[in-house]
C-alpha positions as CSV (number, residue, x, y, z in Angstrom):
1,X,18.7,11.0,-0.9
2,X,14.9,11.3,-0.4
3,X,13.7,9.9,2.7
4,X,10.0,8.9,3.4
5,X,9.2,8.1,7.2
6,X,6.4,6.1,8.4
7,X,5.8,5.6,12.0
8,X,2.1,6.3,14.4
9,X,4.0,7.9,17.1
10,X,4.3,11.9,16.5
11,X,7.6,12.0,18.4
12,X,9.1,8.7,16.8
13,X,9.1,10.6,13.3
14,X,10.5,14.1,14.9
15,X,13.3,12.3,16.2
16,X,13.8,10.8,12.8
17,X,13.6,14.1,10.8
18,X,15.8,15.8,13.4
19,X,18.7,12.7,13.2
20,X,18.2,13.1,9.2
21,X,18.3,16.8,9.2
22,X,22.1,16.6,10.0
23,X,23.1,14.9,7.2
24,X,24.1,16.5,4.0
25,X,22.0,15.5,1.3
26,X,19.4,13.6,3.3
27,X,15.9,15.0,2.9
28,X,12.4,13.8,4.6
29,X,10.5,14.4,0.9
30,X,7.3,12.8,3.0
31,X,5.9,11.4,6.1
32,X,3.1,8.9,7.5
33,X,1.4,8.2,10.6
34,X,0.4,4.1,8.9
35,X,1.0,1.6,6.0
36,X,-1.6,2.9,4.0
37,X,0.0,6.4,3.9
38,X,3.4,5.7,3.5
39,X,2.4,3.8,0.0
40,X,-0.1,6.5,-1.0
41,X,3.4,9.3,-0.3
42,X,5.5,6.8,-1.9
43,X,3.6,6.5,-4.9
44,X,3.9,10.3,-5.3
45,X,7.4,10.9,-4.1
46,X,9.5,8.0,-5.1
47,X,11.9,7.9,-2.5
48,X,15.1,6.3,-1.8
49,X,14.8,5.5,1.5
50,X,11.7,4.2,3.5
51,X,12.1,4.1,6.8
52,X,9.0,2.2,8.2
53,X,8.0,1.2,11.9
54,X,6.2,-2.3,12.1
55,X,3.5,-1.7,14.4
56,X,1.1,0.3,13.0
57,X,-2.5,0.4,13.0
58,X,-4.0,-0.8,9.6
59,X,-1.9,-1.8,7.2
60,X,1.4,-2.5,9.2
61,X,4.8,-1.8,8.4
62,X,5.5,-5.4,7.3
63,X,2.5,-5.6,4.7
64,X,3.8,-2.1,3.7
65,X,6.9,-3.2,2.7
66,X,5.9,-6.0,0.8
67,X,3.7,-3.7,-1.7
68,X,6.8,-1.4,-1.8
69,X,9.1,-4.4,-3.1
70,X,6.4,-4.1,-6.1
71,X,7.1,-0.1,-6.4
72,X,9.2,0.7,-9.5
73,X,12.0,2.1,-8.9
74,X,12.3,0.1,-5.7
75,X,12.9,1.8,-2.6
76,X,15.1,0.6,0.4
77,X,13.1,0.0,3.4
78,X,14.7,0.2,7.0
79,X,12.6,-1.1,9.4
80,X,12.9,1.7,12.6
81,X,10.4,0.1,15.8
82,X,10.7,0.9,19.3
């Protein structure tokens, strides 16, 4: 399974990646630090699996998701948020 994550906090996507990295067959294909970033990675990548925080600056993870519903094939989104 490809796995994009998209969260502004550094240590909030390391803990991610490290939780995924013990999984067989799971595999961060991309990361973002905003909205705007995860679709531009998403775009390139098509991946299974976004997991998206909601607060982010700029585009949040809310209005993210919403474009992504549009993305072809359609990823799941898991919203992840402290």
């Amino acid at each position: 399974m490809k796995v994009v994550i998209a969260d502004d906090e550094p240590l909030a996507r390391e803990r991610l990646r490290a939780l995924l990295a013990e999984h067989p067959g799971v595999g961060v294909v991309g990361e973002a630090a905003n909205g705007s970033e995860a679709l531009h990675v998403c775009a390139q990548v098509q991946p299974d699996l976004v997991l998206l925080d909601i607060a982010m600056p700029g585009v949040d993870g809310l209005e993210a998701a919403r474009h992504l519903s549009q993305f072809e094939p359609r990823p799941a989104v898991v919203f992840c948020t402290a």
